[in-house]
C-alpha positions, 0 to 999 in steps of 0.5 A, spaced: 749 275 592 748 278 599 756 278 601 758 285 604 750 287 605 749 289 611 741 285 613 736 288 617 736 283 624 729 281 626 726 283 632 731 282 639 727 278 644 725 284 648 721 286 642 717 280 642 710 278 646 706 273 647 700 272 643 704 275 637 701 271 630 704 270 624 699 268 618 702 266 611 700 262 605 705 257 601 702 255 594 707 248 593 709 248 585 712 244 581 718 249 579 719 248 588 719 241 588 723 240 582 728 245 585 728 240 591 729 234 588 735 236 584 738 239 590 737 233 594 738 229 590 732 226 592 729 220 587 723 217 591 717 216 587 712 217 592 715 225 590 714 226 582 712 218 578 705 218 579 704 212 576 708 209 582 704 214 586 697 212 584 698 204 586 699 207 594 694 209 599 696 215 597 693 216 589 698 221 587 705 224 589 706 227 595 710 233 597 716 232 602 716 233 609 723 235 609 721 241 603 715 244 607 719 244 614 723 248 610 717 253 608 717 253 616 724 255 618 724 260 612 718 264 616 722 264 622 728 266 618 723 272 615 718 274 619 718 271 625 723 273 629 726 275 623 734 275 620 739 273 625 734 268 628 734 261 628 731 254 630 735 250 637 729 245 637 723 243 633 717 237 634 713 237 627 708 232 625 705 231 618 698 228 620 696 229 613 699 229 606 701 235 602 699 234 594 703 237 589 699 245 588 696 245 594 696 251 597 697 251 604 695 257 610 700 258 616 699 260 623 705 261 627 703 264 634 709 265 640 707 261 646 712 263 651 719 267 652 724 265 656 729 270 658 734 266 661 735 261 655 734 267 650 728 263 647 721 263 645 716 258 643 712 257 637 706 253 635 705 252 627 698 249 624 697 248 618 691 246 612 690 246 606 684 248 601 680 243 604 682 245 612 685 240 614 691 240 619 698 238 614 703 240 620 702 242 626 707 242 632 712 246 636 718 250 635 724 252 641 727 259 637 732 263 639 731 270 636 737 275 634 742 277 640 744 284 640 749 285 637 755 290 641 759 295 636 765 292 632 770 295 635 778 294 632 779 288 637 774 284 634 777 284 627 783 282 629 782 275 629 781 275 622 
């Protein structure tokens, strides 16, 4: 458990520039679906019956939107700009629908900087094996603020 460990804080916002990309690759499997639905609680068979599955439009199960936009908030909260880093806006969109075991590439690149409001844009794209876009969108994140030393007035409101 991380409580009482000291994390490394992700770049501050004047550390990061435009241009700047992050690449990954997701494999979905069925230990992370199944992990989903059981913390959500989550029974829509579009998501695991595919006997239900293969009577839609669709032929077979599908992965939640809410779990792959879990995947792209975790790379924001990993990589880019790290720990200490969160999302204050996000406009994802599913054009296609992601099956269970794709592998899905990630390309997550900075677009603008906003000093005043301490924030910076991102743009996700995503495909799967066949190159087709998954999710695409934008995201308003606010990177980690610098963090002034704790001083013994600080602590007293503990």
């Amino acid at each position: 458990m991380l409580l009482g460990k000291k994390r490394k804080i992700g770049r501050k916002l004047k550390e990061i520039k435009v241009g700047e990309k992050l690449e990954l690759s997701e494999k979905i499997e069925d230990k992370d679906l199944l992990l989903y639905l059981g913390l959500t609680d989550d029974a829509n068979p579009i998501y695991i019956q595919h006997d239900y599955a293969s009577q839609t439009p669709l032929k077979k199960p599908i992965v939640p939107s809410v779990m792959l936009t879990g995947i792209v908030t975790s790379a924001v909260s990993k990589y880019l700009p790290g720990p200490g880093s969160h999302i204050v806006h996000q406009d994802l969109s599913f054009p296609k629908p992601v099956y269970h075991y794709a592998t899905l590439n990630f390309l997550f690149e900075i677009i603008d900087i906003h000093e005043k409001e301490h924030t910076i844009e991102i743009v996700v794209h995503a495909t799967n094996e066949s190159n087709e876009t998954v999710i695409k969108g934008k995201l308003t994140v606010c990177p980690p603020h610098r963090l002034e030393p704790v001083e013994s007035i600080t602590l007293e409101n503990f």
